[in-house]
PyMOL Python script that loads the backbone (N, CA, C, O; Angstrom):
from pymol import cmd

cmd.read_pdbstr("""\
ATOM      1  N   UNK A   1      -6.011   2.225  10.990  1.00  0.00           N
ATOM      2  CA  UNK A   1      -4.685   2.009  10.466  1.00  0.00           C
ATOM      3  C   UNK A   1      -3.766   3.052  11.073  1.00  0.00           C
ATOM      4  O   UNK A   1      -4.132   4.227  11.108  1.00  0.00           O
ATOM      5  N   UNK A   2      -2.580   2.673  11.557  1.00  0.00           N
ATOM      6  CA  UNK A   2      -1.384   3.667  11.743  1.00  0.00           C
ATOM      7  C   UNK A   2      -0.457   3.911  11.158  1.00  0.00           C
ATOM      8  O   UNK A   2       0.305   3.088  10.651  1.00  0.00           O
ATOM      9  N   UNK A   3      -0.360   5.172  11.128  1.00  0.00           N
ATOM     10  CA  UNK A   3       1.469   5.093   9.835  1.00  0.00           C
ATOM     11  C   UNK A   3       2.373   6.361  10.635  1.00  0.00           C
ATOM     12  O   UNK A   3       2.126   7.520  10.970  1.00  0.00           O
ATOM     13  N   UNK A   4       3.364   5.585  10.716  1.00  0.00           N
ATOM     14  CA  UNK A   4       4.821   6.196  11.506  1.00  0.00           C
ATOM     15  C   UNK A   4       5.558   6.704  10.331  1.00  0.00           C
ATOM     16  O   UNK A   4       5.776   6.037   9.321  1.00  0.00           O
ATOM     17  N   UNK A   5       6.035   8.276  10.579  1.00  0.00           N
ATOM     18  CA  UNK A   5       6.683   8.212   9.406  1.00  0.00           C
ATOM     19  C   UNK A   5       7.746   9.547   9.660  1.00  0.00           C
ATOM     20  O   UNK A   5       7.499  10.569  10.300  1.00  0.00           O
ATOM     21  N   UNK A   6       8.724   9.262   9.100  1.00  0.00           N
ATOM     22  CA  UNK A   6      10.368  10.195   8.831  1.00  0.00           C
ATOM     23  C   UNK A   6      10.171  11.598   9.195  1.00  0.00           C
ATOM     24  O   UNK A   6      10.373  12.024  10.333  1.00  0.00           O
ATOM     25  N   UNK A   7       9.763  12.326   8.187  1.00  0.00           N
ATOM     26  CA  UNK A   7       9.569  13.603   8.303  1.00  0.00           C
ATOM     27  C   UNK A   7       8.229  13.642   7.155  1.00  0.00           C
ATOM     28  O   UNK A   7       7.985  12.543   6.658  1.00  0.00           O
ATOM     29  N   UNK A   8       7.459  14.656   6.755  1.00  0.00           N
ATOM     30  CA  UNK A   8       6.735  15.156   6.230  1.00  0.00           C
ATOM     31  C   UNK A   8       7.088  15.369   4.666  1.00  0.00           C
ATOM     32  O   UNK A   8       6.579  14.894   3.651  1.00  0.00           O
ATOM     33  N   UNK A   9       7.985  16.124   4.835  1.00  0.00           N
ATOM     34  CA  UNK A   9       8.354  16.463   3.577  1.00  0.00           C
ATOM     35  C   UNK A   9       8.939  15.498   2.572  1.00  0.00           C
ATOM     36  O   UNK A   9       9.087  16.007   1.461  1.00  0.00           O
ATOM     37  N   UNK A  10       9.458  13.729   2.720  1.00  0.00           N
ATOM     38  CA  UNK A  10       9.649  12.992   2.491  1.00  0.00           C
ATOM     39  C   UNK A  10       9.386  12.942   1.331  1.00  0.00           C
ATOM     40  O   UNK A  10       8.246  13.408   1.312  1.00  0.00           O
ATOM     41  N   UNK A  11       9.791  12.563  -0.228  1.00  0.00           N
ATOM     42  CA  UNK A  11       8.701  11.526  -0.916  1.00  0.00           C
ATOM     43  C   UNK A  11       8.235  10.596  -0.741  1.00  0.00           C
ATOM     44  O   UNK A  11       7.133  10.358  -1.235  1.00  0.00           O
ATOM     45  N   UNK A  12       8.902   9.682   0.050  1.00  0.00           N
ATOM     46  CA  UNK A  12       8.563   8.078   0.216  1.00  0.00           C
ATOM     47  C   UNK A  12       7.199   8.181   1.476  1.00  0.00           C
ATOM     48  O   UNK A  12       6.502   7.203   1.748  1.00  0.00           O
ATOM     49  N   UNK A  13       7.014   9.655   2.173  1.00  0.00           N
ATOM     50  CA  UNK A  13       6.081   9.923   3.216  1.00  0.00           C
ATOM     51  C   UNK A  13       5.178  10.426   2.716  1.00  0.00           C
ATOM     52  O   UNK A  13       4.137  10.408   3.373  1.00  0.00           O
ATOM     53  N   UNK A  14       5.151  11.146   1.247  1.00  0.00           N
ATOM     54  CA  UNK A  14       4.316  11.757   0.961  1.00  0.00           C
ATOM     55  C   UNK A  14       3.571  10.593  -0.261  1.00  0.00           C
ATOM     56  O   UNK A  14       2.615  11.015  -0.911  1.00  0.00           O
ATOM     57  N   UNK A  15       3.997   9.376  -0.465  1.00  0.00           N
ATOM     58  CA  UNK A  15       3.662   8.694  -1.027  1.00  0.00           C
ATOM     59  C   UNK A  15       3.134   7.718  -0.058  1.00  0.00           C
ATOM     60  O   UNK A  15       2.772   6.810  -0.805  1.00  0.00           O
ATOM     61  N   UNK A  16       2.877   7.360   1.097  1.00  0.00           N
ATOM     62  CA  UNK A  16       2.354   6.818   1.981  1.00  0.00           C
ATOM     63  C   UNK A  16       1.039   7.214   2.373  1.00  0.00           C
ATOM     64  O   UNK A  16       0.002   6.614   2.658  1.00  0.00           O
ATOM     65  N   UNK A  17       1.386   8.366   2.303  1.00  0.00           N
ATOM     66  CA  UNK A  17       0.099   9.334   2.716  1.00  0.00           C
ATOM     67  C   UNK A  17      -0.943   9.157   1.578  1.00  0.00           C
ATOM     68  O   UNK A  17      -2.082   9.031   2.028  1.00  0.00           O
ATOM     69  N   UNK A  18      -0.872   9.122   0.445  1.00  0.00           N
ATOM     70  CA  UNK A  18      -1.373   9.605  -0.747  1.00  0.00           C
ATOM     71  C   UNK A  18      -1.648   7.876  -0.826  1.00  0.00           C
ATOM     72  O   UNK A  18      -2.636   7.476  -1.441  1.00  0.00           O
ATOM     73  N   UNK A  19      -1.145   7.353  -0.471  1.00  0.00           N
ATOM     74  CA  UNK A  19      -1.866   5.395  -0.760  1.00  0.00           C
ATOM     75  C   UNK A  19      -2.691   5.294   0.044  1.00  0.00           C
ATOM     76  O   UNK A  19      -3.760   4.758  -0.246  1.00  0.00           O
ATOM     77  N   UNK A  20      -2.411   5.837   1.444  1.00  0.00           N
ATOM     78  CA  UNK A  20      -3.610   5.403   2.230  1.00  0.00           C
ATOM     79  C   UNK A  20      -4.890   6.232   2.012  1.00  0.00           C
ATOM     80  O   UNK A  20      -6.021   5.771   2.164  1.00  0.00           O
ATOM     81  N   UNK A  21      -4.599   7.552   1.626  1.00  0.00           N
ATOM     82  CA  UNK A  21      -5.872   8.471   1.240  1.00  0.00           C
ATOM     83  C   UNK A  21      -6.375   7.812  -0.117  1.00  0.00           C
ATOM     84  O   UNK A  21      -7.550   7.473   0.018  1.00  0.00           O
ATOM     85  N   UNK A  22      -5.977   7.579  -1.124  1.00  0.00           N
ATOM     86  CA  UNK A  22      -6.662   6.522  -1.803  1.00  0.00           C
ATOM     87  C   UNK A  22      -7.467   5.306  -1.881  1.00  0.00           C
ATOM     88  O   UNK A  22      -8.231   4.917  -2.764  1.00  0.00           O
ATOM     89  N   UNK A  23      -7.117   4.781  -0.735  1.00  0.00           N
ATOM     90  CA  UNK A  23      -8.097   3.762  -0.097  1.00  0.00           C
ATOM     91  C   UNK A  23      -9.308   4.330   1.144  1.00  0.00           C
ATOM     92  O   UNK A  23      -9.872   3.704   2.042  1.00  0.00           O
ATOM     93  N   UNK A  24      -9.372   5.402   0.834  1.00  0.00           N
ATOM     94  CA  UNK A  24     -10.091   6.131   2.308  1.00  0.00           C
ATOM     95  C   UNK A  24     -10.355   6.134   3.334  1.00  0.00           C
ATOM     96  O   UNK A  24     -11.399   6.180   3.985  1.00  0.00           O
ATOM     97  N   UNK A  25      -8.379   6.029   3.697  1.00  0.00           N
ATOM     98  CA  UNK A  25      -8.116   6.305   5.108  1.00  0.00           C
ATOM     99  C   UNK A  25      -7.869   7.932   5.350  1.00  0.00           C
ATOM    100  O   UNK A  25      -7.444   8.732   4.516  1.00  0.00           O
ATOM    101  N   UNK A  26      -8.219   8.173   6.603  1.00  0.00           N
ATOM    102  CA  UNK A  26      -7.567   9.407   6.743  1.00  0.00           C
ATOM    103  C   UNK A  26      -6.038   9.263   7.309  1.00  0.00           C
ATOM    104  O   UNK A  26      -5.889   8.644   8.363  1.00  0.00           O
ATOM    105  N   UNK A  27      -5.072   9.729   6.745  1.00  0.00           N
ATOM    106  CA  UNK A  27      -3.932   9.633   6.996  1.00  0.00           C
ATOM    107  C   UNK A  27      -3.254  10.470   7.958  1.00  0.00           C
ATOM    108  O   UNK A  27      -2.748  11.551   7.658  1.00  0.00           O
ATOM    109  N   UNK A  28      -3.243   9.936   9.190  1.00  0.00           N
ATOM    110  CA  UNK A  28      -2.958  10.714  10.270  1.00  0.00           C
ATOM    111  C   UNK A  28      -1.118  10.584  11.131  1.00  0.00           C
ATOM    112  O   UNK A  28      -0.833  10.204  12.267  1.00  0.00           O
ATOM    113  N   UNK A  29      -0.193  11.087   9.978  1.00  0.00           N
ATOM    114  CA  UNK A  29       1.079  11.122  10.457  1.00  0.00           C
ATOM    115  C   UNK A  29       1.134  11.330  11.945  1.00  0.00           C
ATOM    116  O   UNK A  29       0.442  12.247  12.388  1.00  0.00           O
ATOM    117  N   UNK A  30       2.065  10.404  13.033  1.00  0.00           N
ATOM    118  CA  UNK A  30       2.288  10.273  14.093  1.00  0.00           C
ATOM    119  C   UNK A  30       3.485   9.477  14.216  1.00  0.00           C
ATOM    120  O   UNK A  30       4.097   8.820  13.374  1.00  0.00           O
ATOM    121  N   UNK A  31       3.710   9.698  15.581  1.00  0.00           N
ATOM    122  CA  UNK A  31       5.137   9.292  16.480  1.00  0.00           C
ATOM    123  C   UNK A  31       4.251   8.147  17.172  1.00  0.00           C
ATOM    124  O   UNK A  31       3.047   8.330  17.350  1.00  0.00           O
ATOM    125  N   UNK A  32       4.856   7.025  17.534  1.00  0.00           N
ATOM    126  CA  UNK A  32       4.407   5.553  18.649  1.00  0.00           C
ATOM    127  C   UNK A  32       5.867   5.269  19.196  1.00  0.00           C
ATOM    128  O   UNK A  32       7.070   5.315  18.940  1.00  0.00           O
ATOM    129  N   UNK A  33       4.818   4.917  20.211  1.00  0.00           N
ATOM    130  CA  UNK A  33       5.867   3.957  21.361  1.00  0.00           C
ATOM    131  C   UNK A  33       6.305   3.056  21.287  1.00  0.00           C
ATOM    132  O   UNK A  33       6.717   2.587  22.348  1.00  0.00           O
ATOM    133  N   UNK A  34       6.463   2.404  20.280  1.00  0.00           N
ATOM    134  CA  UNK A  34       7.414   1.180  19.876  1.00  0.00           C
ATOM    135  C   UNK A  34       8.236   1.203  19.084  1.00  0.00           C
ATOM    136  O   UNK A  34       8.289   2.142  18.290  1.00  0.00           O
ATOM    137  N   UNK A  35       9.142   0.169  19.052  1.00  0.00           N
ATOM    138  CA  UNK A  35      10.492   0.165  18.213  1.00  0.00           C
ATOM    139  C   UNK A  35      10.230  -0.765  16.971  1.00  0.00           C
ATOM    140  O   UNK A  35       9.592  -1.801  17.157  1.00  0.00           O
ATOM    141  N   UNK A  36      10.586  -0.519  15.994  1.00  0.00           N
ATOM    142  CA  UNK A  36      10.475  -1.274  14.887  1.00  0.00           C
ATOM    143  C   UNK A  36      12.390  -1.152  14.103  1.00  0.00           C
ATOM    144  O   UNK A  36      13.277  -0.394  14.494  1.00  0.00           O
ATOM    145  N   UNK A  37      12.456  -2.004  13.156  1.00  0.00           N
ATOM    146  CA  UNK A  37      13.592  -2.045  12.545  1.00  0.00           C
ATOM    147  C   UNK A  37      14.149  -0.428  11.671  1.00  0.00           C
ATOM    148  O   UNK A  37      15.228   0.053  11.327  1.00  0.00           O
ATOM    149  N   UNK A  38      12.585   0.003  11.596  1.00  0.00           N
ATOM    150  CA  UNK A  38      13.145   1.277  10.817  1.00  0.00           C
ATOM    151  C   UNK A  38      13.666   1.993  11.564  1.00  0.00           C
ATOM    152  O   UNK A  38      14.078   2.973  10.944  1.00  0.00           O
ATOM    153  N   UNK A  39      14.013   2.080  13.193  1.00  0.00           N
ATOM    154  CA  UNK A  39      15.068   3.199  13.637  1.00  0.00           C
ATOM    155  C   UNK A  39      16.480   2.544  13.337  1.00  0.00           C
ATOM    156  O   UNK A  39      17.356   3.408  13.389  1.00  0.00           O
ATOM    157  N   UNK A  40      16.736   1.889  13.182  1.00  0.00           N
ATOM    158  CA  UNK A  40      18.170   1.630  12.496  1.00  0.00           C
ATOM    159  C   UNK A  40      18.545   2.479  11.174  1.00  0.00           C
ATOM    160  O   UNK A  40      19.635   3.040  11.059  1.00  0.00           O
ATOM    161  N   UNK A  41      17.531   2.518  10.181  1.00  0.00           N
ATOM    162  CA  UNK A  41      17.607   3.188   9.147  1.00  0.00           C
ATOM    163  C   UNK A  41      17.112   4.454   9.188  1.00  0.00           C
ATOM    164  O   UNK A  41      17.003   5.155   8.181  1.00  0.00           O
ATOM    165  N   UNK A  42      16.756   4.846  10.454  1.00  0.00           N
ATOM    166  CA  UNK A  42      16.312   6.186  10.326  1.00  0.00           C
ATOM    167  C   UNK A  42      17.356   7.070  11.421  1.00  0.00           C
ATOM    168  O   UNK A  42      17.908   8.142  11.174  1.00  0.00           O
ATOM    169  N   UNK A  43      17.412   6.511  12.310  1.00  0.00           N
ATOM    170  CA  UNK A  43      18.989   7.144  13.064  1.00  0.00           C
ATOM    171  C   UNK A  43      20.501   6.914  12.929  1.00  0.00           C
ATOM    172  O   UNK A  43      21.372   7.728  13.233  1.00  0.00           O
ATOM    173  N   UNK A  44      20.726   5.380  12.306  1.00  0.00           N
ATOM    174  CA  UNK A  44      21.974   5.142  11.865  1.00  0.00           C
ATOM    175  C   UNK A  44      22.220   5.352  10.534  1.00  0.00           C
ATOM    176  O   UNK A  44      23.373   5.741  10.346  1.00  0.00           O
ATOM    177  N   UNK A  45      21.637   5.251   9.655  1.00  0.00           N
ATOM    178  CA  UNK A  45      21.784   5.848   8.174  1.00  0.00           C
ATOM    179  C   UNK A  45      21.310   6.985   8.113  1.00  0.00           C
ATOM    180  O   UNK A  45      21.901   7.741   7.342  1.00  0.00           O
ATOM    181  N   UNK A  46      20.642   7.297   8.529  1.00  0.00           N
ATOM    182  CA  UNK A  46      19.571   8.405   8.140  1.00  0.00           C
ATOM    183  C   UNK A  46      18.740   8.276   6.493  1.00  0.00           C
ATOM    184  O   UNK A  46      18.851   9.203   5.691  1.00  0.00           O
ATOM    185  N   UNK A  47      18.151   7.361   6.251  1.00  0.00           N
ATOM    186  CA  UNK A  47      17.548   6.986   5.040  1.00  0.00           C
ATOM    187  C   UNK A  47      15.804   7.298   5.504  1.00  0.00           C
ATOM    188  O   UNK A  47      15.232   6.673   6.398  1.00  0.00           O
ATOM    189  N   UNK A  48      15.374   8.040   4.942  1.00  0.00           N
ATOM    190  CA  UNK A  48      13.720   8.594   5.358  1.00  0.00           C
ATOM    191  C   UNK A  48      12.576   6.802   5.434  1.00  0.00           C
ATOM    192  O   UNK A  48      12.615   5.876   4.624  1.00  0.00           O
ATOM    193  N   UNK A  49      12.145   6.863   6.065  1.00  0.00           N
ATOM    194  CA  UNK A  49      11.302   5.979   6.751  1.00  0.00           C
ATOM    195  C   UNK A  49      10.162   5.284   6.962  1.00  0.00           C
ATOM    196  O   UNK A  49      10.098   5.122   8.180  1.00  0.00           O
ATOM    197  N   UNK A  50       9.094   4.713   6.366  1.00  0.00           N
ATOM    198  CA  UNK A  50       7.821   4.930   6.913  1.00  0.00           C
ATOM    199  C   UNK A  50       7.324   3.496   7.424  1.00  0.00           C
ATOM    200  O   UNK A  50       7.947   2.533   6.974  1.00  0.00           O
ATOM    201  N   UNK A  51       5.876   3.151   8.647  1.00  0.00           N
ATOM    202  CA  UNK A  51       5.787   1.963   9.122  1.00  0.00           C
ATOM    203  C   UNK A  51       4.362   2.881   9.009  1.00  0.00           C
ATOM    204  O   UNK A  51       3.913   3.937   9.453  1.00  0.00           O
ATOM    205  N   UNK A  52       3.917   1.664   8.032  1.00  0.00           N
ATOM    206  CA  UNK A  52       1.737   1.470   7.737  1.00  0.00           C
ATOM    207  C   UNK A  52       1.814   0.578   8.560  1.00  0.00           C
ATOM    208  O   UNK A  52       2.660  -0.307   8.429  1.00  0.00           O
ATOM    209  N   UNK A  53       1.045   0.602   9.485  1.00  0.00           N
ATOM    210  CA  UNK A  53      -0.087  -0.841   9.969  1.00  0.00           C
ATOM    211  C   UNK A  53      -1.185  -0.658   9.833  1.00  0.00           C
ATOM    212  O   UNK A  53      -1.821   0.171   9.181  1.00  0.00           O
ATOM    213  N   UNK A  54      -1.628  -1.995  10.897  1.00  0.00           N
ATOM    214  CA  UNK A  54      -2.894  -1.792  10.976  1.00  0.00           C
ATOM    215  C   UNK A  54      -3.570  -1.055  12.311  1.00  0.00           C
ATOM    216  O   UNK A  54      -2.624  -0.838  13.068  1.00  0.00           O
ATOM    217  N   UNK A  55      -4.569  -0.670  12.804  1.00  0.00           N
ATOM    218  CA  UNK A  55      -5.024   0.056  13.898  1.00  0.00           C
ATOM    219  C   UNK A  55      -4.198  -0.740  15.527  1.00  0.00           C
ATOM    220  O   UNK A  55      -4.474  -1.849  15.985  1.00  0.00           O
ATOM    221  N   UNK A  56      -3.296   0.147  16.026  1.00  0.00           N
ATOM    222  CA  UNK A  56      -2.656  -0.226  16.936  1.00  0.00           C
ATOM    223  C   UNK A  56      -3.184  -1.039  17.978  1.00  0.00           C
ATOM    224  O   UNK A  56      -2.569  -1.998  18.444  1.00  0.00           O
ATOM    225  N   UNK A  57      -5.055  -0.433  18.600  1.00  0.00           N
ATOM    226  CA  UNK A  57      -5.157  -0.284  19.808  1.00  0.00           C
ATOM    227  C   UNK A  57      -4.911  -1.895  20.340  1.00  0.00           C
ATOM    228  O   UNK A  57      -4.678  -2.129  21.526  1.00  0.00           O
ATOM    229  N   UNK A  58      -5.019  -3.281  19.008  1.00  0.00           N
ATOM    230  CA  UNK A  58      -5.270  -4.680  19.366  1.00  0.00           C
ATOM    231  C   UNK A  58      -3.906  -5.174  19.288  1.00  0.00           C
ATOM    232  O   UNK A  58      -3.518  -6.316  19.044  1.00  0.00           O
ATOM    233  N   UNK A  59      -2.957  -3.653  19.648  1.00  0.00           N
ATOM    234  CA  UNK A  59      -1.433  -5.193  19.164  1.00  0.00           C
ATOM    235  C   UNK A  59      -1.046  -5.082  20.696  1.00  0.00           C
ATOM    236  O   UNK A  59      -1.670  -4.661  21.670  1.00  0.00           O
ATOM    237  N   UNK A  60       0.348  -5.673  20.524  1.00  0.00           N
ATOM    238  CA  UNK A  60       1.396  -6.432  21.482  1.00  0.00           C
ATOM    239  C   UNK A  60       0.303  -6.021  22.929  1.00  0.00           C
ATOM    240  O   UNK A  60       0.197  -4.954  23.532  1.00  0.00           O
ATOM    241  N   UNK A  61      -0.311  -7.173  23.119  1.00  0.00           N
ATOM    242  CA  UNK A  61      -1.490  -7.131  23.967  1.00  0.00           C
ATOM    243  C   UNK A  61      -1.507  -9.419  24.080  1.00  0.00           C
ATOM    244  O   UNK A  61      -1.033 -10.147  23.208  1.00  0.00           O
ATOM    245  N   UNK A  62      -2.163  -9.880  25.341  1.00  0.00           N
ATOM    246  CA  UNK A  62      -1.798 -11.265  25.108  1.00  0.00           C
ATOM    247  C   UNK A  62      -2.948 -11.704  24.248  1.00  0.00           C
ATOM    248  O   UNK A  62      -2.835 -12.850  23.813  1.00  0.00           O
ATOM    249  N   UNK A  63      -4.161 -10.963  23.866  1.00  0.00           N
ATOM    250  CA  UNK A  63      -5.154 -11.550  22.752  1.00  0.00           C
ATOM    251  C   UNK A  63      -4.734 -10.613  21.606  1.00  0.00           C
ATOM    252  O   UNK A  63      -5.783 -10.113  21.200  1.00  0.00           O
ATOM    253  N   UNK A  64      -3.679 -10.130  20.879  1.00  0.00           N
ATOM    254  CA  UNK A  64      -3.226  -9.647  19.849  1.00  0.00           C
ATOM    255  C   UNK A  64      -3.896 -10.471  18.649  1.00  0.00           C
ATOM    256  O   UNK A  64      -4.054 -11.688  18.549  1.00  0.00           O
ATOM    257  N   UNK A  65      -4.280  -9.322  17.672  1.00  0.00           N
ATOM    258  CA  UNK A  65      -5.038  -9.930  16.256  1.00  0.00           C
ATOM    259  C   UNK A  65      -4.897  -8.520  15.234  1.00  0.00           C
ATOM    260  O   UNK A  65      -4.273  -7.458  15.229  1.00  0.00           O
ATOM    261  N   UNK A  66      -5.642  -9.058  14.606  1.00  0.00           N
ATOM    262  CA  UNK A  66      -5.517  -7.625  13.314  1.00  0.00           C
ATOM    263  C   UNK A  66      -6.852  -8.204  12.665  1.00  0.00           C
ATOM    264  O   UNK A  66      -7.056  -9.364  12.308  1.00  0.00           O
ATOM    265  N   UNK A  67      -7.623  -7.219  12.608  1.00  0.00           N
ATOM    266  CA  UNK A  67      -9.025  -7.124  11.849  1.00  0.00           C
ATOM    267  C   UNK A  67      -8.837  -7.789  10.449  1.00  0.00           C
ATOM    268  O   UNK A  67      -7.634  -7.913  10.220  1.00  0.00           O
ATOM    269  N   UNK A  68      -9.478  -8.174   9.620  1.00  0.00           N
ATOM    270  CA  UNK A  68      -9.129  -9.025   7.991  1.00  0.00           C
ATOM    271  C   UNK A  68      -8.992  -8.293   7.365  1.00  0.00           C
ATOM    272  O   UNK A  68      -8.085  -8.192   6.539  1.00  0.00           O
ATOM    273  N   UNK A  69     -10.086  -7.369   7.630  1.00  0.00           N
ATOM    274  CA  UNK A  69     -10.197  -6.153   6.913  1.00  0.00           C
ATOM    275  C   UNK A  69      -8.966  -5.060   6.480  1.00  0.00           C
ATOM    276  O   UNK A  69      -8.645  -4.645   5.366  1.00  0.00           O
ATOM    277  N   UNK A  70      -8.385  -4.755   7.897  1.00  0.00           N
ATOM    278  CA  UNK A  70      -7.128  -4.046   7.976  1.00  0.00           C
ATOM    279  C   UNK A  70      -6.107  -4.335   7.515  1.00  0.00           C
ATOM    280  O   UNK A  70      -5.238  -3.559   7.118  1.00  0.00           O
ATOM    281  N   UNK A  71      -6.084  -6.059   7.514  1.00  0.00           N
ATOM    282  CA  UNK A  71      -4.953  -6.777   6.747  1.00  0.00           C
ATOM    283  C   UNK A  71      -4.804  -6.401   5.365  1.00  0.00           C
ATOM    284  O   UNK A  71      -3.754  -6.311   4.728  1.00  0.00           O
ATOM    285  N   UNK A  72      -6.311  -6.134   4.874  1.00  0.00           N
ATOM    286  CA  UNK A  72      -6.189  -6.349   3.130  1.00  0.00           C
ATOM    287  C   UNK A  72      -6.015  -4.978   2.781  1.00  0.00           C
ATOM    288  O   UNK A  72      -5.181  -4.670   1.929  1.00  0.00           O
ATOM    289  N   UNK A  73      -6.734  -4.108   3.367  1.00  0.00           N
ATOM    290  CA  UNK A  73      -6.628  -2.617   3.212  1.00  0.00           C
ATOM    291  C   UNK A  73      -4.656  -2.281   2.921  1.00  0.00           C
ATOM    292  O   UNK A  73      -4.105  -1.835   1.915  1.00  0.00           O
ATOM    293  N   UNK A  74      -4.128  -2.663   4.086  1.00  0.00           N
ATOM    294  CA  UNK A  74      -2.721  -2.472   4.982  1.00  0.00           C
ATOM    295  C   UNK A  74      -2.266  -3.216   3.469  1.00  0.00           C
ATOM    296  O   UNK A  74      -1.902  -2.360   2.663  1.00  0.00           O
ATOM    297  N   UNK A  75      -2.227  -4.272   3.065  1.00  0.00           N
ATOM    298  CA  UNK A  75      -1.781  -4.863   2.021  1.00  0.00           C
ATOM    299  C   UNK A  75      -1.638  -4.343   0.521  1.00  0.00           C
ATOM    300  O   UNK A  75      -0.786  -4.396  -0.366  1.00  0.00           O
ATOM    301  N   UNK A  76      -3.151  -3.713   0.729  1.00  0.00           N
ATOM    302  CA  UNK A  76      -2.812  -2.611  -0.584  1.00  0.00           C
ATOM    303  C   UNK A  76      -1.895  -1.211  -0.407  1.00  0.00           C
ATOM    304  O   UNK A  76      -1.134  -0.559  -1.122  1.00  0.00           O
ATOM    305  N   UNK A  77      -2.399  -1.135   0.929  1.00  0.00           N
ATOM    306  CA  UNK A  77      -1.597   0.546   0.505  1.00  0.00           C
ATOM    307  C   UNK A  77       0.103   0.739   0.565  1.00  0.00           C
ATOM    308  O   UNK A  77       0.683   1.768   0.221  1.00  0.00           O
ATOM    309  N   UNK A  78       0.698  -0.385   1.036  1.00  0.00           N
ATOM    310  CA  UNK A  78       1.742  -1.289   0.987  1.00  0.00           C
ATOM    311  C   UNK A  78       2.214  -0.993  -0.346  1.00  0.00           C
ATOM    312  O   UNK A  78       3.090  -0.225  -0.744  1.00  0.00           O
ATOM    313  N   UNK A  79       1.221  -1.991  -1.101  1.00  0.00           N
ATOM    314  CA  UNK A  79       1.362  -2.345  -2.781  1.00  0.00           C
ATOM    315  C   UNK A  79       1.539  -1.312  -3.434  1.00  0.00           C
ATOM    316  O   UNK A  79       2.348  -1.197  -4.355  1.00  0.00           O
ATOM    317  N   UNK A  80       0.583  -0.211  -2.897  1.00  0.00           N
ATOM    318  CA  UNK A  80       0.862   1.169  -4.044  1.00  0.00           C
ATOM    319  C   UNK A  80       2.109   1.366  -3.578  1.00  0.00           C
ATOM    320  O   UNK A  80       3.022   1.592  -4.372  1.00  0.00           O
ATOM    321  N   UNK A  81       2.293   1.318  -2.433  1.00  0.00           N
ATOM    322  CA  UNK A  81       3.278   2.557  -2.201  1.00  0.00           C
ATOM    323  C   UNK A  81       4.635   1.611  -2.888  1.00  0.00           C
ATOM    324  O   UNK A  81       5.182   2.262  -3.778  1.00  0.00           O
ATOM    325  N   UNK A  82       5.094   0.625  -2.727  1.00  0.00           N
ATOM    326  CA  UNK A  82       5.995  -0.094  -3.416  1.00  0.00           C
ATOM    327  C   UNK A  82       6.376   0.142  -5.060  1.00  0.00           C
ATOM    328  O   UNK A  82       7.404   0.301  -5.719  1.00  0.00           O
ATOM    329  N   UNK A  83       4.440   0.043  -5.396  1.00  0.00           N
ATOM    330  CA  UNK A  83       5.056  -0.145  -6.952  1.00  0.00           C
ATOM    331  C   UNK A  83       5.435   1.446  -7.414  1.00  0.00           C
ATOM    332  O   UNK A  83       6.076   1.732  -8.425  1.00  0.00           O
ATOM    333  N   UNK A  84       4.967   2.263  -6.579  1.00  0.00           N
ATOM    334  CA  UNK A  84       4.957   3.713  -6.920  1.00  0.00           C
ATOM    335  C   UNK A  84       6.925   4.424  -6.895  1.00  0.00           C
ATOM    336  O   UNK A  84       7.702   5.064  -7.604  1.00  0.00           O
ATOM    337  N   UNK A  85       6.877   3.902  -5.883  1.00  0.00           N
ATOM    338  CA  UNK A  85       8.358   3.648  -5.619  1.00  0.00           C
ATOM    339  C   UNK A  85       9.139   3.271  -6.189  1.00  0.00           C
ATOM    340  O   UNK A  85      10.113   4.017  -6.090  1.00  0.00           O
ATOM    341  N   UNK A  86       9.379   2.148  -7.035  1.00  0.00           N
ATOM    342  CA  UNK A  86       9.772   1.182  -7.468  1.00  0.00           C
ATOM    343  C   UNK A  86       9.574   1.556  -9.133  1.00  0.00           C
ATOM    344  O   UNK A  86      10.251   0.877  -9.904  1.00  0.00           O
ATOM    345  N   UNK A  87       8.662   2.622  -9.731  1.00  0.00           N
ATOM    346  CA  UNK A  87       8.311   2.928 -11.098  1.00  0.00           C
ATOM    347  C   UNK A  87       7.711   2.269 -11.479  1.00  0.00           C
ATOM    348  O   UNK A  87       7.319   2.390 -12.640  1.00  0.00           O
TER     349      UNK A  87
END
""", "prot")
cmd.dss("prot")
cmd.show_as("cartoon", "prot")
cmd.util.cbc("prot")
cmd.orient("prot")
């Protein structure tokens, strides 16, 4: 699983972190080479940020897939982090 995220000190990052370590990922904050919608909200608003996936190495590739597994994992830690968010 990969997770892109704002800064560190975040709540909404430090609640990302703490969903995926709950499901027992190791949560390994990093920068990627792709663009997603959150740099709009992270350089034009400046509103803190985060992008969970699933393990990069099988995307934007022409046999692109996502493990089932990763899907459901990625789905929960999603869920926490939403409802955690959200109260």
């Amino acid at each position: 699983m990969t997770a892109v995220f704002f800064a560190h000190n975040e709540p909404i990052v430090k609640m990302g972190i703490e969903a995926v370590r709950e499901l027992g990922i190791e949560a390994k904050p990093s920068g990627m080479g792709s663009v997603t919608d959150a740099v709009t909200l992270i350089r034009h608003l400046r509103i803190p940020t985060i992008s969970i996936g699933p393990d990069d190495r099988t995307a934007h590739a022409s046999d692109e897939y996502v493990d089932i597994n990763q899907l459901a994992t990625l789905t929960k830690a999603l869920a926490l982090v939403i409802m955690r968010w959200c109260g």
